[in-house]
N, C-alpha and C positions, 0 to 999 in steps of 0.2 A: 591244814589251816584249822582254827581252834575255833570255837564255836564264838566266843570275845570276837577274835581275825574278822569273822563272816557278819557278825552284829554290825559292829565300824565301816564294811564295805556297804552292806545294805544303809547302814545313815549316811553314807558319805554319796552315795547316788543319789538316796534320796535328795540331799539339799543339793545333789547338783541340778536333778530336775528342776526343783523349785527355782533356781537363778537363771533356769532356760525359760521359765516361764516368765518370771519378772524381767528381765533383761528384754526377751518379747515384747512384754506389754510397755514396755516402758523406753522401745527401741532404743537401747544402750547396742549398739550393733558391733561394736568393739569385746565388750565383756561377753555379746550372743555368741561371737565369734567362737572365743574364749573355751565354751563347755563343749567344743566341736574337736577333734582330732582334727588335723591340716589334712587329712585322708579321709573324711567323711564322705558316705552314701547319703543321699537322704532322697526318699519316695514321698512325696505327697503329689504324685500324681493321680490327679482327678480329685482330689480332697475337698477341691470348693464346690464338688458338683458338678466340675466340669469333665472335657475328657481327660482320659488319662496320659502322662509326658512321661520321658525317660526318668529316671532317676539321676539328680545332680552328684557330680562327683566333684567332691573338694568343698573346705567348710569356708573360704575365700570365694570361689561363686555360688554356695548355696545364699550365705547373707548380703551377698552382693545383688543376686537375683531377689532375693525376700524384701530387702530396704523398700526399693522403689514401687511394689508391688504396697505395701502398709504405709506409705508417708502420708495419706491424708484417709488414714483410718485409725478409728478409733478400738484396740482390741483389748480383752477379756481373754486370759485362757485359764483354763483350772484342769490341776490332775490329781486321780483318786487312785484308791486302793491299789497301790504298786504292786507288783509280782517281781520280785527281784530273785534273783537262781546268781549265786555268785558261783562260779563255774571251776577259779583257779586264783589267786592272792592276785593277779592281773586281769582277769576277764571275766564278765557277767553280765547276762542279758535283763529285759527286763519289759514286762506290757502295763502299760500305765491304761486306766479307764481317763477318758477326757472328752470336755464340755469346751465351748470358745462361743462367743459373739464378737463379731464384727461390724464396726456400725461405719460406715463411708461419708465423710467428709466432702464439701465440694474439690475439683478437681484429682479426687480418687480416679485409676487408670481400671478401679472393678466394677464391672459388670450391675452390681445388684447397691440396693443404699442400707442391707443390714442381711446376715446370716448366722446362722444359730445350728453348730453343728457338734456332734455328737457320737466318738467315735474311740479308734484304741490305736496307742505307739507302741508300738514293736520296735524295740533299740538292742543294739552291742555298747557294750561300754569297755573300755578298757582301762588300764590303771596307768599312770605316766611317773614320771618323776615330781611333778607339781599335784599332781592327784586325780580321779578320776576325768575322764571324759566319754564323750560319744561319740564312738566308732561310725556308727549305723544307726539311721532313725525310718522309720515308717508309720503313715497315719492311714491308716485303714474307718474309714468313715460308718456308720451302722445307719447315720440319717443327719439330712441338711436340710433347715428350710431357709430359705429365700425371698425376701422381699423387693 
């Protein structure tokens, strides 16, 4: 892989993150779907604070199970300084640094009416025929507050 090869991979994750996040905040749950491999892990067990759950398998109940949880939330997510290791012209992992607010809406199904959390994704990504996606996601939290 050519040092050009590995630039193009690392941009091209990048804006994929970025459309995981927009697509997020902006519950497009179609296009969210989208940056997920159809064989997606994803852990965010315990990430709101709470305890922690299995890890979902498959990127059709990961956003399936996310919708109903954000439909009368208001959300914010921002991610920083990338760590991207492209690993092979198809595969490369990557820990994002990431900030979120949460503000809850009446009839929200969460717990709290705003959280402010601050923490790190640990992903696989893989490369497809349409172009990158996310194999594996994990949010590892460093601190949540809770109102």
């Amino acid at each position: 892989m050519t040092d050009a090869e590995r630039i193009a991979a690392i941009l091209d994750i990048c804006a994929l993150k970025a459309r995981y996040f927009r697509t997020l905040d902006t519950k497009d749950w179609v296009a969210h779907e989208a940056v997920f491999t159809p064989d997606l892990v994803a852990d965010f067990g315990g990430a709101d604070g709470g305890e922690a759950t299995a890890p979902t398998r498959g990127a059709a109940n990961h956003v399936g199970n996310l919708a109903p949880l954000l439909e009368n939330v208001v959300t914010v997510h921002h991610g920083h300084t990338p760590e991207i290791t492209v690993l092979s012209p198809t595969e490369a992992t990557g820990i994002w640094a990431m900030e979120d607010k949460l503000w809850t809406q009446p009839g929200s199904v969460l717990p709290f009416a705003f959280m402010h959390g601050y923490g790190h994704y640990h992903e696989r990504y893989v490369k497809q025929a349409d172009g990158w996606r996310i194999q594996a996601i994990r949010l590892m939290r460093l601190r949540v507050d809770i109102a």
